[in-house]
C-alpha positions as CSV (number, residue, x, y, z in Angstrom):
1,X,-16.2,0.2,5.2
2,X,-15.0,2.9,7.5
3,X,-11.1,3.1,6.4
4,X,-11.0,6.8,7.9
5,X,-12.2,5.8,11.2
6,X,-9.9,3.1,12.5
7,X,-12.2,3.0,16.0
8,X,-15.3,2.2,14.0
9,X,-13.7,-0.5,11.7
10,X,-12.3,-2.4,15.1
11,X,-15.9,-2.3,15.7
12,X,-16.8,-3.8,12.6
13,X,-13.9,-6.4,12.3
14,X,-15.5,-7.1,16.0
15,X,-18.6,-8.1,15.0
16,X,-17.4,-10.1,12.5
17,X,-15.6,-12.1,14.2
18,X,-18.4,-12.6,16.6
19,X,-20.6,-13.3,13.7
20,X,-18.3,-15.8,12.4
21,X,-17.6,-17.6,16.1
22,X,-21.7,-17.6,16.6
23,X,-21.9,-19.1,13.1
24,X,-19.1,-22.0,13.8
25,X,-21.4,-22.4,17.1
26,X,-24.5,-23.1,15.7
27,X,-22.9,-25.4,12.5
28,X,-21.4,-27.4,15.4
29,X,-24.5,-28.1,17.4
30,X,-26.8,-28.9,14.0
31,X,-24.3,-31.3,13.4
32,X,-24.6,-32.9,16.3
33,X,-28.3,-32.8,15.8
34,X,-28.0,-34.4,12.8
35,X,-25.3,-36.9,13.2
36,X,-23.0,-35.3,10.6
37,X,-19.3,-35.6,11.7
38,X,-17.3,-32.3,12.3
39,X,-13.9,-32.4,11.7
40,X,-11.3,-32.4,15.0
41,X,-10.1,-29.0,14.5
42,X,-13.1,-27.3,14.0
43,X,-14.0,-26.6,17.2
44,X,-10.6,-25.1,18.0
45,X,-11.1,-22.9,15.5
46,X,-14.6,-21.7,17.5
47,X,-12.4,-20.8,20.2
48,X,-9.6,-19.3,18.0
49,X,-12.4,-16.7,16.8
50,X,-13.7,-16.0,20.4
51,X,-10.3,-15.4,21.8
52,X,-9.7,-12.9,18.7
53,X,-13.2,-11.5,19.6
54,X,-11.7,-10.8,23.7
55,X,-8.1,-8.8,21.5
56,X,-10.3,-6.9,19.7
57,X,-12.4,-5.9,23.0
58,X,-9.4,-5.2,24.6
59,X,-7.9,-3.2,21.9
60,X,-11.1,-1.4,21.3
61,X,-11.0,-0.4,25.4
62,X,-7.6,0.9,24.7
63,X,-8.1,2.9,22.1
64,X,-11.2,4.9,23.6
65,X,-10.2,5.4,27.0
């Protein structure tokens, strides 16, 4: 992990996040698929990660301008 470079681990903790909101995504559709309940809150939790995902951006556009 790039400790020394905060810039680079925004970017990582970025796409992480992503990963993670992307992953949530595609649970939640192969449920539906599938007809496998998913829990109330889990979807809020998509958008949780996606609205962290925007911070980060903005964060990111802060600290390289």
């Amino acid at each position: 992990m790039a400790t020394d470079d905060p810039i680079a681990a925004r970017r990582l903790l970025r796409a992480q996040v992503a990963d993670l909101a992307t992953g949530v995504g595609l649970a939640i559709r192969t449920a539906r698929r599938l007809n496998v309940p998913v829990e109330p809150g889990v979807r809020d939790g998509r958008t949780a990660l996606t609205r962290w995902v925007a911070l980060i951006d903005e964060l990111l556009g802060e600290a390289t301008s």
